[in-house]
NUMAR-128575 format. One record per residue: residue in three letters; x, y, z of N, C-alpha, C in turn. Coordinates in Angstrom, 1 decimal. Atoms other than C-alpha are relative to their C-alpha. Example, Ala and Ser with C-alpha at 12.3 -4.5 7.8 and 13.67 -1.06 7.14 Angstrom:
# NUMAR-128575
ATOM code    n.X    n.Y    n.Z   ca.X   ca.Y   ca.Z    c.X    c.Y    c.Z
ATOM  ala    0.9   -1.2    0.0   12.3   -4.5    7.8    0.9    1.2    0.0
ATOM  ser   -0.9   -1.1    0.0   13.7   -1.1    7.1   -0.8    1.1    0.8
This chain:
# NUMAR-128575
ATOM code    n.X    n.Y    n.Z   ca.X   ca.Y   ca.Z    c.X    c.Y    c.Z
ATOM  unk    0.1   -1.3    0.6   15.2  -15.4   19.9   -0.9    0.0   -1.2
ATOM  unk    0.5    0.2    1.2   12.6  -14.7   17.8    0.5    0.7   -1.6
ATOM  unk   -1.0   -0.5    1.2   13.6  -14.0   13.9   -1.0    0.5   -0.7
ATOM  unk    0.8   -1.0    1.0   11.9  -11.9   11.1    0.7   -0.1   -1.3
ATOM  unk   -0.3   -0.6    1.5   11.6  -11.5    7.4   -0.5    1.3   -0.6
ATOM  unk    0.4   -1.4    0.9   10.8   -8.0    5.4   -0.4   -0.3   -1.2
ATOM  unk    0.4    0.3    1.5    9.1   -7.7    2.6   -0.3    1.6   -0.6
ATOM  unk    0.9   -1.3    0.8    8.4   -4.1    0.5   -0.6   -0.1   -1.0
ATOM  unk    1.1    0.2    1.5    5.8   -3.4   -2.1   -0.2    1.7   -0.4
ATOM  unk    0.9   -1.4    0.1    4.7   -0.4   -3.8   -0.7   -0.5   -0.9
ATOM  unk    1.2   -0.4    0.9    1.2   -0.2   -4.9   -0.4    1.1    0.1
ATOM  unk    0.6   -1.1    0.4   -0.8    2.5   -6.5   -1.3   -0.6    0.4
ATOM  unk    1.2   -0.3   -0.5   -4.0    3.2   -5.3   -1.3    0.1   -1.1
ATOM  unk    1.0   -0.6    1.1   -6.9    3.1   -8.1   -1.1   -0.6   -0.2
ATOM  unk    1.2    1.1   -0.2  -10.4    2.1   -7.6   -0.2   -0.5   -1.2
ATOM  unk    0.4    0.5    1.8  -10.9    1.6  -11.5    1.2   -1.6   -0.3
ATOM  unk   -0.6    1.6    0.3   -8.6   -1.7  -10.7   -0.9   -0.9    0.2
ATOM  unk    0.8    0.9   -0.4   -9.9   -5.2  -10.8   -0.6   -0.4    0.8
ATOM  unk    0.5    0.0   -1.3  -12.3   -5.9   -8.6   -0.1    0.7    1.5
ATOM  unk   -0.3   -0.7   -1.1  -11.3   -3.0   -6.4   -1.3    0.9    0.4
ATOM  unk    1.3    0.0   -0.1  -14.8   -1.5   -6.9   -0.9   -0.4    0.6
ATOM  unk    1.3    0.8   -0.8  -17.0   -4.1   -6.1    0.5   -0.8    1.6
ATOM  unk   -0.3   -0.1   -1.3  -14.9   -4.4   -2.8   -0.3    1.3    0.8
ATOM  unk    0.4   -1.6   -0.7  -15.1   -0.9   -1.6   -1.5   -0.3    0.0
ATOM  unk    1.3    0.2   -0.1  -18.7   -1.6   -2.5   -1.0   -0.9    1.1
ATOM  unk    0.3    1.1   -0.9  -19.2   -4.4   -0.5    0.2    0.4    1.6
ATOM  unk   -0.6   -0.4   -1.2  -17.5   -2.8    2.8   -0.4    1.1    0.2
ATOM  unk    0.8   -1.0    0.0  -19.0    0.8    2.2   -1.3   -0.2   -1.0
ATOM  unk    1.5    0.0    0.8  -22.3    0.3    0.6   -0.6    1.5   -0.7
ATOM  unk    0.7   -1.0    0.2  -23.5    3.9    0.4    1.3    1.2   -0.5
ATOM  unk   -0.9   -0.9    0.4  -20.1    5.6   -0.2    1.0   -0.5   -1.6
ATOM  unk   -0.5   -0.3    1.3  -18.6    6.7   -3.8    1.7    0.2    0.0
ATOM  unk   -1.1   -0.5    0.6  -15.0    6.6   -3.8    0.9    0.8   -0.6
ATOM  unk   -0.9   -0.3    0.9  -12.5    8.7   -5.3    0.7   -0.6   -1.2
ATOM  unk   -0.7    1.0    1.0  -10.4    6.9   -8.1    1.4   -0.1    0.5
ATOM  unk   -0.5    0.4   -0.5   -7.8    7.2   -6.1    0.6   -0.1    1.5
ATOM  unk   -0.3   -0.1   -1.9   -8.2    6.6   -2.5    0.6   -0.8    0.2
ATOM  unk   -1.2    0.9   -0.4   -5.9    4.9   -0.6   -0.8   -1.2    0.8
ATOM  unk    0.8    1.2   -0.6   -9.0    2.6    0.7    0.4   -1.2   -0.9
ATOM  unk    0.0    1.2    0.8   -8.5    0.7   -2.6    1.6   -0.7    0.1
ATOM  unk   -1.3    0.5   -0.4   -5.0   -0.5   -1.1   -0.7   -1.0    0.8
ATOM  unk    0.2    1.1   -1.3   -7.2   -2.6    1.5   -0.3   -1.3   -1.0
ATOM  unk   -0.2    1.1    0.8   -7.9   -5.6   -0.7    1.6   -0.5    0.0
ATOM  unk   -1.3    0.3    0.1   -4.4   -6.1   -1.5    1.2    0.1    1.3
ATOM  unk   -0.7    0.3   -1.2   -2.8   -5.8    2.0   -0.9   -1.2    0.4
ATOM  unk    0.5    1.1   -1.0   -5.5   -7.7    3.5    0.9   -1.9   -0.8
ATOM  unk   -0.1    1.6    0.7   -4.1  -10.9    0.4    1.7   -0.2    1.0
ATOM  unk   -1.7    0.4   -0.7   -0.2  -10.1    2.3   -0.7   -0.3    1.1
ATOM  unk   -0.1    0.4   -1.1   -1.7  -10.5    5.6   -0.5   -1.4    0.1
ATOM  unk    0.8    1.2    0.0   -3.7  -13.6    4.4    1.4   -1.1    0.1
ATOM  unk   -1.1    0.7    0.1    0.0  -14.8    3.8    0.8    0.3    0.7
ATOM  unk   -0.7   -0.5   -1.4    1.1  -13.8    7.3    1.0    1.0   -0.2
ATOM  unk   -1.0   -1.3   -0.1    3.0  -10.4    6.5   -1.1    1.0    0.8
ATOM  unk    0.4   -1.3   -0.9    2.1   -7.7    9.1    0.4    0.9   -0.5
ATOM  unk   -0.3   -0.8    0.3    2.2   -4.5    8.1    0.0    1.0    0.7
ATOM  unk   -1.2   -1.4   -1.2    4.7   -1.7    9.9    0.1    0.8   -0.8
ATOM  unk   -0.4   -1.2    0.2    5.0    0.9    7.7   -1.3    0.1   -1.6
ATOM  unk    1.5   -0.5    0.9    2.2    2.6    4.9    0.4    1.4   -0.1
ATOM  unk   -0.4   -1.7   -0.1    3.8    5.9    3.5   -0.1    0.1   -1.5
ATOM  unk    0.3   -0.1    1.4    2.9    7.8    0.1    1.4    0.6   -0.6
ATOM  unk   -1.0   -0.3    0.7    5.6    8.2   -2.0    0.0    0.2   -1.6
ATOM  unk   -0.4   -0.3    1.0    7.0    9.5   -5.6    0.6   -1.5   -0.7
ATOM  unk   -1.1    1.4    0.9    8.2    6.8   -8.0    0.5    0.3   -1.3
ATOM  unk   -0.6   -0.5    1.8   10.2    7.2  -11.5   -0.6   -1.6    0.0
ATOM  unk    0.5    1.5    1.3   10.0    4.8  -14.4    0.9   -1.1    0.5
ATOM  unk   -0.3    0.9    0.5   12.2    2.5  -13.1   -0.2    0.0    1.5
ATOM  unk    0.4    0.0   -1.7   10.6    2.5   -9.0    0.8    0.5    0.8
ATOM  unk   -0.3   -1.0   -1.3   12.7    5.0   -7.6   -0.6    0.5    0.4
ATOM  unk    0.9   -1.4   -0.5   11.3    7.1   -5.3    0.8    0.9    0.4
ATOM  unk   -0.9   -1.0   -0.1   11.9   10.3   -5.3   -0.6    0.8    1.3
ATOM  unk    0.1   -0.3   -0.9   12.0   12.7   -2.4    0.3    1.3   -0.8
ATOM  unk    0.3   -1.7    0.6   10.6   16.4   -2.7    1.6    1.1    0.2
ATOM  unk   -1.1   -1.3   -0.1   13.1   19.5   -3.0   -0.6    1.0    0.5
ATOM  unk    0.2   -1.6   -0.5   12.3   22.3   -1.3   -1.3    0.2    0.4
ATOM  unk    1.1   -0.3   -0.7    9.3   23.8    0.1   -0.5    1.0   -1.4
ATOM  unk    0.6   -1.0    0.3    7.7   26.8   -1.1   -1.7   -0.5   -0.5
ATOM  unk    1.7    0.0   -0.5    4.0   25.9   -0.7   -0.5   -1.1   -1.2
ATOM  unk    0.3    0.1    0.5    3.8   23.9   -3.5   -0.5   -1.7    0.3
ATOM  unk    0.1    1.2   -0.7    1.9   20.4   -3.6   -0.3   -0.9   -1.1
ATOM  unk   -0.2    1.1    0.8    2.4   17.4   -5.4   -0.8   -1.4    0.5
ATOM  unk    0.9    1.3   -0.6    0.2   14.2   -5.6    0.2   -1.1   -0.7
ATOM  unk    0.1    1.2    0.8    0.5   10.8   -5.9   -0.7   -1.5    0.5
ATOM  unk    0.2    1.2   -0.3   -1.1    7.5   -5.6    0.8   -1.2    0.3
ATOM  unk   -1.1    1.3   -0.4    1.7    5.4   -4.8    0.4   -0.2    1.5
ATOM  unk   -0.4    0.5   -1.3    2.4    3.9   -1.7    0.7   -1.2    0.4
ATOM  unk   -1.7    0.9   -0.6    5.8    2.2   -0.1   -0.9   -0.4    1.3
ATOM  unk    0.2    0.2   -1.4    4.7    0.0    2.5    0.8   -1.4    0.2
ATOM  unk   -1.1    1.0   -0.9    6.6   -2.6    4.8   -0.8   -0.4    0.6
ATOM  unk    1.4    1.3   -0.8    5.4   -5.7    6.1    1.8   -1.1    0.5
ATOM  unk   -1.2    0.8   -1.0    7.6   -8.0    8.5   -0.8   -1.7    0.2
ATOM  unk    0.2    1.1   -0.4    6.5  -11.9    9.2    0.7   -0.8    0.8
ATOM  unk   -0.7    0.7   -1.1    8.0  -14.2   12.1    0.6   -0.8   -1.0
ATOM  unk   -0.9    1.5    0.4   10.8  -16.8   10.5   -0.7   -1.1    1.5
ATOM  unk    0.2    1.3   -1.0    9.2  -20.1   11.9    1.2   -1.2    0.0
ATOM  unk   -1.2    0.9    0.4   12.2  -22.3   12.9   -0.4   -1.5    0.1
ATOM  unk   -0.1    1.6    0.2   12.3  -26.2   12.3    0.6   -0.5    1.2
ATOM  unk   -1.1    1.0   -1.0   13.6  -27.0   15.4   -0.9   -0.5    0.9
């Protein structure tokens, strides 16, 4: 039976991070960015997958000061933005046997 570990992360999205720039640059050549696209998340998944975590889940979410996230109230047309993103990553338990 195969086994599994979980891992969550929230990162914020912000090309004015280190090095997140001259990545996007490198991979889009001709395109300008936003400051906070959710392109500049690829760098930093690609370092989890380099350390064998797959990623299942990539959703934008609210965070407080101390990484809650919070979940909207109500509707009425109104729209809220954030750079943050909850995502989930799973890797195979390799057994010793």
């Amino acid at each position: 039976m195969e086994k599994w570990e979980y891992r969550t992360a929230i990162l914020h999205a912000n090309v004015g991070d280190k090095g997140v720039k001259e990545y996007l640059k490198q991979r889009w050549p001709n395109w300008n960015p936003p400051q906070y696209a959710p392109q500049a998340l690829i760098s930093a998944m690609n370092d989890y997958g380099e350390q064998g975590w797959e990623l299942v889940s990539f959703e934008n979410v609210y965070t407080g000061n101390n990484w809650d996230i919070a979940h909207p109230h109500g509707g009425g047309g109104n729209w809220a933005y954030s750079n943050a993103y909850l995502l989930a990553f799973k890797r195979r338990i390799v057994s010793s046997n």
